[in-house]
C-alpha positions in Angstrom: -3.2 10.7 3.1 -1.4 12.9 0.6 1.9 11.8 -1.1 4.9 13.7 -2.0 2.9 14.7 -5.7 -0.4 15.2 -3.9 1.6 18.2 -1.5 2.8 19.3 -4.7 -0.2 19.2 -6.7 -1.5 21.4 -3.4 1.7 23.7 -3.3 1.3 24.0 -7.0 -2.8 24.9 -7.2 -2.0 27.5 -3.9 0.8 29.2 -6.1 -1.2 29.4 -9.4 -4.0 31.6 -7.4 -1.4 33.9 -5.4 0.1 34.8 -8.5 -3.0 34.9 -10.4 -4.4 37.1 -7.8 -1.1 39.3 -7.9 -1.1 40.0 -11.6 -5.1 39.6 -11.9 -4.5 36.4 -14.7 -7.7 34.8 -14.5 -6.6 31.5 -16.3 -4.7 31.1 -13.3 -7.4 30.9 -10.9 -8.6 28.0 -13.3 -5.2 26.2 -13.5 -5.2 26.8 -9.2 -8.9 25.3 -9.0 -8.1 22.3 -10.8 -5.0 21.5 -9.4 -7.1 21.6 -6.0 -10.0 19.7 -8.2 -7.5 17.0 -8.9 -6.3 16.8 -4.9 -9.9 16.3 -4.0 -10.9 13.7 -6.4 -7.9 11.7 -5.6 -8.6 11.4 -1.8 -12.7 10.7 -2.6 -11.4 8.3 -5.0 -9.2 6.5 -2.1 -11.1 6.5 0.5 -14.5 5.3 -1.9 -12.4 2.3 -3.5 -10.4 1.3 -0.4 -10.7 -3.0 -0.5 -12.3 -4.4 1.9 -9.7 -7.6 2.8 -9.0 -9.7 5.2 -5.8 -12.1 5.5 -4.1 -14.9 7.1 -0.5 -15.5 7.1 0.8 -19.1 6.6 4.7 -20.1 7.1 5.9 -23.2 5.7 7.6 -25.5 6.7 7.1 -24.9 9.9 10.9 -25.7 11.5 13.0 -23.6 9.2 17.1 -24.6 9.1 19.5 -21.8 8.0 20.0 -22.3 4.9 17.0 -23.6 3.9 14.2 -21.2 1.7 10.9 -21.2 3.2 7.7 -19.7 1.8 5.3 -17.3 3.5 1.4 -17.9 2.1 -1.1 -15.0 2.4 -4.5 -16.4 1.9 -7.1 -13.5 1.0 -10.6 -13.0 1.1 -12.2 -10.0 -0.7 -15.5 -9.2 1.3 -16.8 -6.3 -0.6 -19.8 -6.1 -3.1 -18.3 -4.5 -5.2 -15.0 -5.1 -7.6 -11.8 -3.9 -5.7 -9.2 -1.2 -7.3 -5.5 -2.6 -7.4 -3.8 -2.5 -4.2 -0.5 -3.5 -3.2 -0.1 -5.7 0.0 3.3 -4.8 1.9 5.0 -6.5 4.7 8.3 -5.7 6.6 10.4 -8.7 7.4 12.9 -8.0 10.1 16.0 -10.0 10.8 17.6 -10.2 14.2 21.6 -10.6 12.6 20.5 -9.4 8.7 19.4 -6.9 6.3 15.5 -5.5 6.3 13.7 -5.5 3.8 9.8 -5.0 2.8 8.2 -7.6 0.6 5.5 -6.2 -1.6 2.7 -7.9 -3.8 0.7 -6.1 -5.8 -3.0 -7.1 -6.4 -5.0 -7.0 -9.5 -8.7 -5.9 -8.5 -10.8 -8.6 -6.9 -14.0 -9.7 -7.7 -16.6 -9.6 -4.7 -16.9 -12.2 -2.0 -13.2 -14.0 -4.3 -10.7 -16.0 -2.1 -7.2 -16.2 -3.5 -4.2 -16.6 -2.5 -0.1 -15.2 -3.1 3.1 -15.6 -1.2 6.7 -15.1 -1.2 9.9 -16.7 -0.5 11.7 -16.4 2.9 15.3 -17.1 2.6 17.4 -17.7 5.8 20.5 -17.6 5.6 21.3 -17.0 9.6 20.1 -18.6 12.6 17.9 -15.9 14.7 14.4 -14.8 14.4 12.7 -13.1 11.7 9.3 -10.9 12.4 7.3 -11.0 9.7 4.6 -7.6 9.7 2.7 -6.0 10.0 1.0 -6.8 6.8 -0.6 -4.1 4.8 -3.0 -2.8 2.5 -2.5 0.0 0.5 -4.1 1.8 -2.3 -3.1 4.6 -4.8 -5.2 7.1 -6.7 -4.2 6.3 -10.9 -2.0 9.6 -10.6 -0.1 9.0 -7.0 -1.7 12.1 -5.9 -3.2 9.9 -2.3 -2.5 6.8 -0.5 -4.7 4.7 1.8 -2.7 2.7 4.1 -4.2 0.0 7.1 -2.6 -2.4 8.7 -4.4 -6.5 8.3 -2.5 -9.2 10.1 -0.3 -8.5 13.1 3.2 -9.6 13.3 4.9 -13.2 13.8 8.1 -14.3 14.7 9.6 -16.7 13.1 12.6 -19.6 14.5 15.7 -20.5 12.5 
């Protein structure tokens, strides 16, 4: 839930009060509680704005030839009442003879009950398979302090 800042925020806040407890320096009790403040408000914050989103997963064309660039289509439905935060969809495409890599597309905020749609290219350079997914959803606090993270759409395999 925490990131790498969000430990240090922590780390930070837990060091401000030991030492402000050592040498009795109240303004470091204050700088302790609201670096702990900050660590709370960013996990309320995720877990209150998380999207609620569902997906499907579209390949085209459907025989791929190496070579050949085909296009993977997310179509999106936002199902919440209310407006969504930004979020970033992320998806891991393995190759059976190539290079990994994670394709991600961020999101502007959604308005409620909004269908859209976004995609990316899949190259193929090699014959083989390609798994495409899981595809994600995660959101950010506006300082990095905590991450939301779920998995959407399970994964496919794909023919060259």
């Amino acid at each position: 839930m925490l990131t790498r800042q969000g430990i240090a925020v922590v780390v930070a806040g837990l060091l401000a009060v030991v030492v402000g407890r050592v040498f009795g320096v109240i303004e470091l009790f204050v700088i302790g509680a609201a670096f702990f403040c900050t660590a709370v408000a960013a996990v309320v914050y995720v877990r209150l704005r998380r999207p609620i989103v569902t997906a499907n997963r579209w390949v085209h064309p459907a025989v791929l030839v190496a070579g050949d660039t085909g296009r993977v289509d997310l179509q999106l439905e936002h199902r919440g009442r209310l407006r969504s935060a930004p979020f970033t969809l992320s998806e891991s495409v393995h190759r059976t003879m190539g290079d990994d890599h994670v394709a991600r597309l961020p999101m502007a905020p959604m308005p409620p009950r909004l269908r859209t749609s976004t995609g990316y290219k899949l190259p193929t350079s090699r014959r083989g398979v390609i798994a495409l997914g899981p595809l994600a959803v995660e959101i950010t606090d506006p300082l990095g302090v905590a991450r939301w993270r779920s998995s959407m759409v399970d994964v496919d395999e794909v023919m060259v």
